[in-house]
N, C-alpha and C positions, 0 to 999 in steps of 0.2 A: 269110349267117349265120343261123342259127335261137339262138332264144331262148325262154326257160319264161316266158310270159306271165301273169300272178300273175293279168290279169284273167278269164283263159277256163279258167286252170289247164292250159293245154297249152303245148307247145314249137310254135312257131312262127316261119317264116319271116321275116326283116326285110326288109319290102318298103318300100324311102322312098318318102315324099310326095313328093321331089323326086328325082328320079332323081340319083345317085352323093353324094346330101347327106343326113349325119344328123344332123337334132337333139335333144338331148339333155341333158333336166335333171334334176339331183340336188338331193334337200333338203338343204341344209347346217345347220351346228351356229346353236344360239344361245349367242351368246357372252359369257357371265359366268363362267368359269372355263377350266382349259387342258384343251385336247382328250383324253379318255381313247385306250383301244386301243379302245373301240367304236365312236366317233369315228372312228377312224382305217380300218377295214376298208371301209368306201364310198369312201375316197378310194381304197384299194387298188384295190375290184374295179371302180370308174366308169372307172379311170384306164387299167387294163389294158383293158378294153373299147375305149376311146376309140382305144389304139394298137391294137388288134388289127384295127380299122375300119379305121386310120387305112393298116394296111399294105398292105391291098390296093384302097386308093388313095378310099376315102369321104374325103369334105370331110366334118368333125365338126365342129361347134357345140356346143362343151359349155358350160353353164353350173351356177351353183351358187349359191348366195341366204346372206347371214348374217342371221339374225333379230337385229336390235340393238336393240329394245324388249321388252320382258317384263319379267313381275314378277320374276323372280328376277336379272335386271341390278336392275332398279331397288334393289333387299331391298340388292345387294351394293354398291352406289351411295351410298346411304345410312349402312351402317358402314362405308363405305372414306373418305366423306366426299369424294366426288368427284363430279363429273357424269358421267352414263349414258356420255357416249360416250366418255371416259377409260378406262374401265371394256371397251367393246365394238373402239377402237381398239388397246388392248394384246390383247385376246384372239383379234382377227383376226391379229394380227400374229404372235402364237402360234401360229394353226389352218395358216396360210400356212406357218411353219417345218417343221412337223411334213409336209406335202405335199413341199414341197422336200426332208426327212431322210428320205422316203418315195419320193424321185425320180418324185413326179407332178407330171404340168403343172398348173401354173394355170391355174384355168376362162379360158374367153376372156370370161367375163361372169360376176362375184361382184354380182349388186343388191344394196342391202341396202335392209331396209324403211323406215326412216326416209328414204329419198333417193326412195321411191317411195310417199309416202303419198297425192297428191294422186289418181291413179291405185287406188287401192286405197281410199278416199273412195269416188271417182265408180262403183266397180264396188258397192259395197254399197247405193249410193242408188239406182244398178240394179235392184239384188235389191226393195229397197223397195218401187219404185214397180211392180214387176209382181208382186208379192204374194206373192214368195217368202221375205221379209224381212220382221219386224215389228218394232217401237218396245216398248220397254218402258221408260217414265220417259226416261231417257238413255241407256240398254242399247237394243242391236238385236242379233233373235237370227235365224239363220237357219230356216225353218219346214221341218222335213225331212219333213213330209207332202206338199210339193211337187214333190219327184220322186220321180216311181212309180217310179226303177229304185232307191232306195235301200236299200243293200248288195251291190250288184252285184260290187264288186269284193272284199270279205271273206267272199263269199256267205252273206248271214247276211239273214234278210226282218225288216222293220220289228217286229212281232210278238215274233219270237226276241227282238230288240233290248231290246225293252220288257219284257219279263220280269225280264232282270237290270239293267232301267235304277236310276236314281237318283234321285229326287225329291227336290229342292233344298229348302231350309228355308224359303226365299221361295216359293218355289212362281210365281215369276216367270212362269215361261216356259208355254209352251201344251201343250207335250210334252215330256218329261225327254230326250226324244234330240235337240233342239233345241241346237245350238250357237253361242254369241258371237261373232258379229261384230263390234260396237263393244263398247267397255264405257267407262263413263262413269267418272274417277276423278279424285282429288284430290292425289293421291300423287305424284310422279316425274312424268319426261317428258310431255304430253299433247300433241293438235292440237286445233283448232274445228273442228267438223264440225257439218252440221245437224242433227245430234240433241244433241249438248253436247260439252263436252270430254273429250278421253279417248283412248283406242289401240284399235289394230285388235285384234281375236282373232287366236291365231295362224292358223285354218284356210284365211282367206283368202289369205293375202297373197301364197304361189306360183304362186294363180291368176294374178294381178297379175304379177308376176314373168316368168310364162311370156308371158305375153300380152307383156307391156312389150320384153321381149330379144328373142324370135321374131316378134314382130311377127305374129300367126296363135292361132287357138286349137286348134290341135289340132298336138304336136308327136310324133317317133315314137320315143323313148325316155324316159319318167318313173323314176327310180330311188328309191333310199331302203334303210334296214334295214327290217327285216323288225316291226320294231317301230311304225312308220312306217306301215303298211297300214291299221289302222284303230286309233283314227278318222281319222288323217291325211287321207292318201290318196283314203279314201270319200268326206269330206266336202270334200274338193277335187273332185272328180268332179260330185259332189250341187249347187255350185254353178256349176258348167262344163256342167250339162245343162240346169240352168233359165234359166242366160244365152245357151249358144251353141250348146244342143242336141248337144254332143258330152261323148267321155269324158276330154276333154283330151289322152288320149297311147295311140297306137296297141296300144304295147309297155309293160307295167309290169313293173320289175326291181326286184328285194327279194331284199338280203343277207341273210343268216343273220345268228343272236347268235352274244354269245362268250362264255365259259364260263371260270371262271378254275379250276383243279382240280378241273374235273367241277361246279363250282358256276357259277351266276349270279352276271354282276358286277353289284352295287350297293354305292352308297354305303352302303345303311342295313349291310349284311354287311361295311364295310371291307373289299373284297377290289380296288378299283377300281385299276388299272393305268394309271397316265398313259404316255401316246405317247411324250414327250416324253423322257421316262428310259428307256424301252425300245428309243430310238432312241441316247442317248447311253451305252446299255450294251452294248447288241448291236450296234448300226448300222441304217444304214436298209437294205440287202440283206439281213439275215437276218432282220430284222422283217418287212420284205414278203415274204419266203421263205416263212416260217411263215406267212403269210396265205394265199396263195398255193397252198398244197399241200394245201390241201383246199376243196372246190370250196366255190362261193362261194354256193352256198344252202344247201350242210348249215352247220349250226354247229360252232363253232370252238372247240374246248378247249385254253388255253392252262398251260404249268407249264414247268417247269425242263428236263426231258426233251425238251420238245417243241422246244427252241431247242437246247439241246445235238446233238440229231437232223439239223435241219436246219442246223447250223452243219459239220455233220460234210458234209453233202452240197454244202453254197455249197461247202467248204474242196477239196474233190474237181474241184469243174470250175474252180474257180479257178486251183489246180496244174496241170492241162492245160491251159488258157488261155495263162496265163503262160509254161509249157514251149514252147508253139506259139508264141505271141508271139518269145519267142527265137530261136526258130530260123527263122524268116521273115528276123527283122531281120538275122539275120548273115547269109542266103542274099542278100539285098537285093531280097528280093521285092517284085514289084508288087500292090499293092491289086486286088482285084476288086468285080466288082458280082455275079459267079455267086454261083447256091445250091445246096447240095448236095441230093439228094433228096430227104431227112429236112424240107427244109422244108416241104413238102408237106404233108405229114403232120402236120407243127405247124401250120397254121395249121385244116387238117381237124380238129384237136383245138379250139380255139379257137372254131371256126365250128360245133362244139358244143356249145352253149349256154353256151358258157364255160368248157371244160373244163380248165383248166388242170391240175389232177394229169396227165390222159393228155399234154399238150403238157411238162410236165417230165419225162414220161416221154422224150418223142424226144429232149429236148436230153441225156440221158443216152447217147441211143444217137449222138449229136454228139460227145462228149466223149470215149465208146468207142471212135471212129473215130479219131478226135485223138490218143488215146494212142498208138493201132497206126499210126498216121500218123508220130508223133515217132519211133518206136523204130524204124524204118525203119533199116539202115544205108546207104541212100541215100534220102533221103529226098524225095518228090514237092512240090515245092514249089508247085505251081500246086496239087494237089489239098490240100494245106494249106491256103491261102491260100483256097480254096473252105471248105472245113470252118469256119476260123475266120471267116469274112464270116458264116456261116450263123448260127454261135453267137452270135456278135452281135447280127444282128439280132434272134434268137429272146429275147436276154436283154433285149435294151433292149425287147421288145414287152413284156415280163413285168415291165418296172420293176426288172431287177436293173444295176448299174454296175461295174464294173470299171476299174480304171486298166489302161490300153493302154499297153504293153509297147514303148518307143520303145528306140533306140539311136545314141548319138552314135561317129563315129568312134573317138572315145577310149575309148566302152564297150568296143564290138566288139575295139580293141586290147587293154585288160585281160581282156575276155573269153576271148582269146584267148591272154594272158599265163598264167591260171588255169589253164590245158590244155595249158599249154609241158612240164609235166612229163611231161606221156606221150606227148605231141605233136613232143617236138623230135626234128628229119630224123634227128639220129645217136644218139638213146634209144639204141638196140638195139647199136651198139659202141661207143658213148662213151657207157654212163650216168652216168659219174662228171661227166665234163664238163659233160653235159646239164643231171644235176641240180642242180647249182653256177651254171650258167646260169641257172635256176628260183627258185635261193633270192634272187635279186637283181630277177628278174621281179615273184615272189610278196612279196618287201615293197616294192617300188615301187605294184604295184596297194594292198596293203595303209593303204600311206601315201597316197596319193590319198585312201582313203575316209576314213581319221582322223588327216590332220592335227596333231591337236594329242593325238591318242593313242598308249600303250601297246604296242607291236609286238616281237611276241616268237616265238618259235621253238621249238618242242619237238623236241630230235634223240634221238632212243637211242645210247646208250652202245654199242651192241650192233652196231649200223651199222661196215658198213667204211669205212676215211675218215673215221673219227668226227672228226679232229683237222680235217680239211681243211673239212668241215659246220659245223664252230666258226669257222675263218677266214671262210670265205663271209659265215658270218651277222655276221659282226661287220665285216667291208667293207660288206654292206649298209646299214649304222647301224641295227642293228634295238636297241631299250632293254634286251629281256631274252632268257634264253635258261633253259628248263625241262630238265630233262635224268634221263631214266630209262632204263629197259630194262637195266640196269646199274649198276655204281655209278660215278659219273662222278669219280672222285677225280682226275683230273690237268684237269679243266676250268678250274680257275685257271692253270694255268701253259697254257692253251689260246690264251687271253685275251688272257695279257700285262699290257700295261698299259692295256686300253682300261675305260670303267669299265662299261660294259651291265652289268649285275645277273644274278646267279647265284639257281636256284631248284632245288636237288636234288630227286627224286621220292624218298619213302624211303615204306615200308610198315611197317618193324619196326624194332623198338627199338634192334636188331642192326647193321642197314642206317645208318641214324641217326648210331650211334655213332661206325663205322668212317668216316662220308663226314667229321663232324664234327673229329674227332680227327687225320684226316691233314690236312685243310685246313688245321687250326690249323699241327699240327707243323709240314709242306714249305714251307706259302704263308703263314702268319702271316694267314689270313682267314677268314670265317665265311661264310656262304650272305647273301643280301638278302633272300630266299624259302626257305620249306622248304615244300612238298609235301607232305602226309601223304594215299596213299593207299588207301584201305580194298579189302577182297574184292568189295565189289559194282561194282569200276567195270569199265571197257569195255575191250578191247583186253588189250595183253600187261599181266600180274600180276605184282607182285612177289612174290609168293610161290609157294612148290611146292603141288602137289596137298593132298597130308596138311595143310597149314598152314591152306586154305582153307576145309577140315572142323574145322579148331580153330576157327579165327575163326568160326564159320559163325552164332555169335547176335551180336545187337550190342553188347549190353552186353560182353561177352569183349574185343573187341577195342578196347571203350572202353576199358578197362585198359591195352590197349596203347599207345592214344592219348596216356596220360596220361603213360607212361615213355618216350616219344620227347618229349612235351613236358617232362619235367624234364630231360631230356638237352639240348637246346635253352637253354632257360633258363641252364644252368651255363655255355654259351659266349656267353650274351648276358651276362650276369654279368661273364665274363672280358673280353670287349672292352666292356662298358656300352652295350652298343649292343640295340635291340630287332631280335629276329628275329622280322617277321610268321611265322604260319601258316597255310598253307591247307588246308581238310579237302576230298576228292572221296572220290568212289564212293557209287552208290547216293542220291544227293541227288537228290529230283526233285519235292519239294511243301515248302510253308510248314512242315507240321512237321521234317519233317528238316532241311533248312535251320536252322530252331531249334534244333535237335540240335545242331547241328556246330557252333553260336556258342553253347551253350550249354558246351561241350566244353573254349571257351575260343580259336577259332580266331578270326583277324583277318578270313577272307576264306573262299569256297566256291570249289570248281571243279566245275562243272556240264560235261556235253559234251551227253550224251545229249539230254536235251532241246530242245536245239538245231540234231539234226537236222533236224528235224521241223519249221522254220521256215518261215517264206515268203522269208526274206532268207537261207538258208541255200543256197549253190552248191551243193551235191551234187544228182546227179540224181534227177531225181522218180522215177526207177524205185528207189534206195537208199533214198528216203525212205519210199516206200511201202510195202517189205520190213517197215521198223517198224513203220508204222501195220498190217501184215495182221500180225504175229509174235502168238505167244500166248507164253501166261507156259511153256509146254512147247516152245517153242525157243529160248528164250536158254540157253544150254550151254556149258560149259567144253571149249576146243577145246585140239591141239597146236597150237603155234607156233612155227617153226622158230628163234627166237629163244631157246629154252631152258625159257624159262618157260609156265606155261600161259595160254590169254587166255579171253577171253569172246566169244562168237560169236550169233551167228545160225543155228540147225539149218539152212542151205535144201541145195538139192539139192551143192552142193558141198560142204560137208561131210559129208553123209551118206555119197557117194563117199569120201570119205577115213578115213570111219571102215569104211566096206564091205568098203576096199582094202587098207589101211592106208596109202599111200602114192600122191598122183601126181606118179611121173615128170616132173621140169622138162623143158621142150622149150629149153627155154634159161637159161643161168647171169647175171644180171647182175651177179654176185659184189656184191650188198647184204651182205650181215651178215658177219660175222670168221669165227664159228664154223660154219656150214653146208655143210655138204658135198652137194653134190647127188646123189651117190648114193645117200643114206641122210635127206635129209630129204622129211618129210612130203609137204611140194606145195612150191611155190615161191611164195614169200610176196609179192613185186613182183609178179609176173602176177597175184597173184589180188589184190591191192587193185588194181592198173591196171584191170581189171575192174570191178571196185567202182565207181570214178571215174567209169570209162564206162557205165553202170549196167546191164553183163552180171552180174544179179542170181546169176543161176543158176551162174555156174564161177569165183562172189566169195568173197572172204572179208570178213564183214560184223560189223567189231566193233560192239559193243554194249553198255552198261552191264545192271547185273541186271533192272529195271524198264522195258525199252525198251520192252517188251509192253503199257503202260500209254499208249502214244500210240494216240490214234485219231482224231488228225485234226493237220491242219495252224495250227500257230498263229503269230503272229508272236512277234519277240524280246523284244518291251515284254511281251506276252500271259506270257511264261515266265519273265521276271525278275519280275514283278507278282506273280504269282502264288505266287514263290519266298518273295518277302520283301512280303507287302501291308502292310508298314507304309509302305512309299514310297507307296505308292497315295495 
């Protein structure tokens, strides 16, 4: 591995002390409050280092020191009205969460100064007695005219130094670049030492530290921020040359700062970003993502954009991950230890001074291969099983975590239930069968996952069999049954006498009236649910072409909303019974959502959004249709159902609008009305399509706004965001 040596200012080779062993120390926080994100970027890039060592089979020794004496513990000591170490045991305990949220090791050695003072004593009385150390009252300062190499490692000559020194108001010391050793005080914490009571300076004490753990003075990885270099750093060196004639550490590594919207984080600017919240808002994989994706000596600008970016990019290899994970588990692949090519080539990036941008470059071109691996239709399963070994380890060397994609038999069954609809042996001459086989599959998997949930069925009116789609669903025992693409006015007498809840789809005021008024008259009942919904949702429309163009503002069809809801009303009126409402279409953020309860609705019906899940079964090739779509192809398509839907422009509709027409290669006689001489395409092959995620000869409903996903989020991520008063 070559490395950018801060001390020669070149990249240079890592050659250990001990051959196949590195050791390796980082200056850790002093702990009087919770660890910032500046804090937090050393543990990133020590940690990533450490495994990228570690892979190609170095023995690493890493340690990390907590400074638990200082004036600003003591200051917080004092108004907390507590002792120092209350104070520095809760903030380590803190520094340690934020490594763990960040998925780094713990060092195999955290010193901390107070547990190592008698040793960091005897090294200063060191200094003393060979004259590189003087007395002042009860003050000891270090005399940095005693090593000639001083500023070797900030390259700055004594001289330059003194120009912009300081001269102290005591005027104590011999030379204003002279730094504290002891210092003598009255205040907080102190030890006896033979010059009086008091605590170390910080400069010393990693000397001590290092010596103490490694047993050795000279180790071959020293790291720290970039902030850290001088005086730090220097004046660690400055007292490692007059005690042991070395530089302490072969290799010096210094992080970049970090920048909070192109600004410097400081407290005095409020602008400081705790780890801690950054970790329980984003997670610890896209925090360190965004660490991580620019290399770890420039500085790091962080904002809103910057997480959005790389959350877009985790949410990417995560969907192939997971997609590969599946399909492993159902083949019932064996584990490997092989790597595919690409690894190579990651760790050549790594073994570049730490190049991590270029090494997320290959695990991209991993994930590439992943994809074009899953869309197989026979799919290689040893050369998966290589691919995904690969990804892993590249991801765990970079500190990112993923839950592994396990399968119990009982998954793989439902799994496998989920797929029963386009899957079963006699689809193709018994679809009716098939599908009624399915609807007893699909709410058994259904009821599995919720128990003590909700489970309901949306059929169209429109469907052949409609009547026989209502029996299935209601032998299933499913609670409800939604029902549009038509008007479903005999669905009470469908029922019978079982009590599952009834939820008409109406659009218009019109629709509304007629479902309402005949229920009343024939069945003496009213709906449990009304559906109300709008022009922008997805799939087939209750309305024609021309109506879509009336509705086409919002406000317009709020009007309408409000004359299916007085319609509504007069039959809750007559039975005294409330009829919830639900408002859908076009709902896809906290304002509209507000809209629609502001409308006076009980409840939302969201779909869209929910493609685009990580818990959502549709294929990742369907989902990603969405996240690639622009706002210039979501388009009003035909629909052999009669009415017009909302689509997806991809290459299959454009055929259909080229052609006017394609030809079914076969009839599953789905819908009442369709004649396959005369209709468009054939609606069952091209969603079976869709399912299977042949993108390209699919038909890909969509609400108006699909175009607005551009990344994968989970289901908690898209209700939260719907309504963040839950939050």
């Amino acid at each position: 591995m070559k490395l950018y040596n801060s001390y020669s200012q070149t990249i240079e080779e890592l050659k250990p002390i001990e051959p196949g062993k590195i050791s390796m120390y980082v200056c850790g926080p002093t702990v009087y409050n919770y660890p910032h994100i500046g804090n937090a970027r050393p543990i990133v890039v020590f940690d990533t280092l450490k495994k990228a060592l570690s892979a190609q089979g170095y023995e690493v020794t890493f340690a990390s020191n907590y400074t638990d004496v200082d004036d600003k513990i003591i200051k917080t000591a004092i108004e907390q009205n507590v002792t120092e170490k209350e104070i520095t045991d809760k903030f380590i305990v803190a520094y340690n969460d934020v490594r763990k949220g960040l998925h780094a090791d713990l060092p195999a050695y955290a010193p901390r100064v107070t547990e190592t003072m008698d040793r960091i004593i005897e090294f200063i009385d060191k200094m003393v007695k060979n004259g590189s150390a003087y007395q002042v009252g009860g003050d000891v300062y270090f005399r940095v005219n005693s090593d000639k190499k001083y500023g070797e490692l900030s390259h700055q000559s004594i001289d330059d130094l003194m120009v912009g020194a300081r001269i102290d108001e005591n005027e104590k010391k011999e030379n204003p670049l002279d730094f504290t050793l002891w210092k003598e005080t009255t205040e907080g914490i102190k030890w006896d030492s033979p010059w009086s009571k008091g605590r170390p300076g910080w400069h010393t004490e990693c000397v001590v530290m290092i010596q103490d753990v490694f047993k050795k003075t000279l180790i071959d990885i020293h790291g720290g921020g970039l902030d850290l270099k001088f005086p730090h750093h220097e004046n660690e060196i400055a007292q490692c040359e007059v005690c042991n004639d070395t530089h302490l550490a072969n290799i010096w590594v210094h992080n970049g700062m970090i920048n909070i919207n192109g600004i410097k984080m400081s407290k005095s600017l409020g602008n400081v970003w705790w780890a801690k919240d950054l970790i329980a808002n984003h997670g610890g994989n896209l925090t360190r993502w965004l660490m991580i994706s620019t290399h770890y000596r420039a500085p790091l600008n962080l904002n809103e954009e910057a997480f959005s970016t790389s959350k877009k990019e985790l949410d990417k290899i995560a969907a192939a991950y997971k997609q590969a994970c599946v399909k492993l588990a159902l083949s019932n692949a064996k584990e490997t230890t092989a790597f595919d090519e690409t690894y190579t080539s990651f760790i050549d990036a790594l073994n570049d001074d730490l190049n991590t941008p270029n090494a997320i470059s290959v695990v991209y071109e991993v994930v590439k291969k992943i994809n074009q691996a899953v869309r197989q239709r026979e799919i290689d399963v040893e050369n998966l099983a290589v691919l995904v070994h690969t990804l892993e380890k590249m991801l765990y060397i970079l500190g990112i975590e993923f839950d592994k994609i396990t399968m119990s038999d009982e998954d793989k069954e439902m799994y496998q239930n989920w797929r029963s609809a386009v899957k079963e042996k006699d689809f193709e001459k018994n679809p009716l069968e098939a599908n009624l086989r399915a609807v007893k599959s699909e709410y058994e998997k259904a009821r599995k996952l919720a128990p003590d949930g909700i489970i309901g069925f949306n059929l169209m009116v429109a469907m052949e069999h409609y009547e026989e789609y209502v029996h299935a669903v209601v032998e299933a025992g499913a609670d409800l049954i939604v029902s549009g693409a038509g008007l479903p006015t005999e669905l009470p007498k469908y029922v019978g006498d079982s009590d599952i809840l009834l939820a008409p789809i109406v659009s218009t005021a019109k629709s509304a009236n007629v479902i309402l008024k005949y229920w009343d008259k024939k069945y003496q009942r009213i709906p449990d649910l009304v559906v109300i919904e709008g022009p922008l949702a997805g799939g087939h429309l209750g309305f024609r072409e021309d109506q879509l163009d009336e509705y086409e503002g919002q406000a317009i069809y709020d009007q309408e909303i409000q004359k299916i809801k007085e319609i509504i009303q007069n039959y809750s009126d007559k039975y005294e019974k409330k009829i919830p409402i639900a408002i859908g279409g076009g709902i896809h953020d906290s304002e509209s959502a507000a809209h629609a309860f502001s409308l006076g609705a009980d409840a939302i019906q969201v779909a869209t959004r929910f493609v685009t899940t990580e818990e959502c079964d549709a294929d990742i090739r369907y989902k990603e249709a969405y996240l690639n779509a622009g706002k210039e192809d979501i388009v009003i398509v035909k629909s052999p159902v009669g009415m017009p839907g909302r689509a997806i422009l991809n290459p299959f509709m454009k055929k259909v609008k080229e052609q006017g027409r394609i030809a079914p290669a076969h009839c599953y006689r789905c819908l009442k009305h369709c004649n396959p001489g005369t209709t468009p395409y054939c609606i069952t092959q091209a969603l079976i399509n869709a399912a299977k995620g042949n993108v390209d000869d699919a038909l890909l409903f969509c609400g108006a706004y699909a175009y607005r996903a551009d990344h994968l989020e989970t289901v908690k991520e898209v209700i939260d965001s719907l309504m963040p008063e839950r939050v």
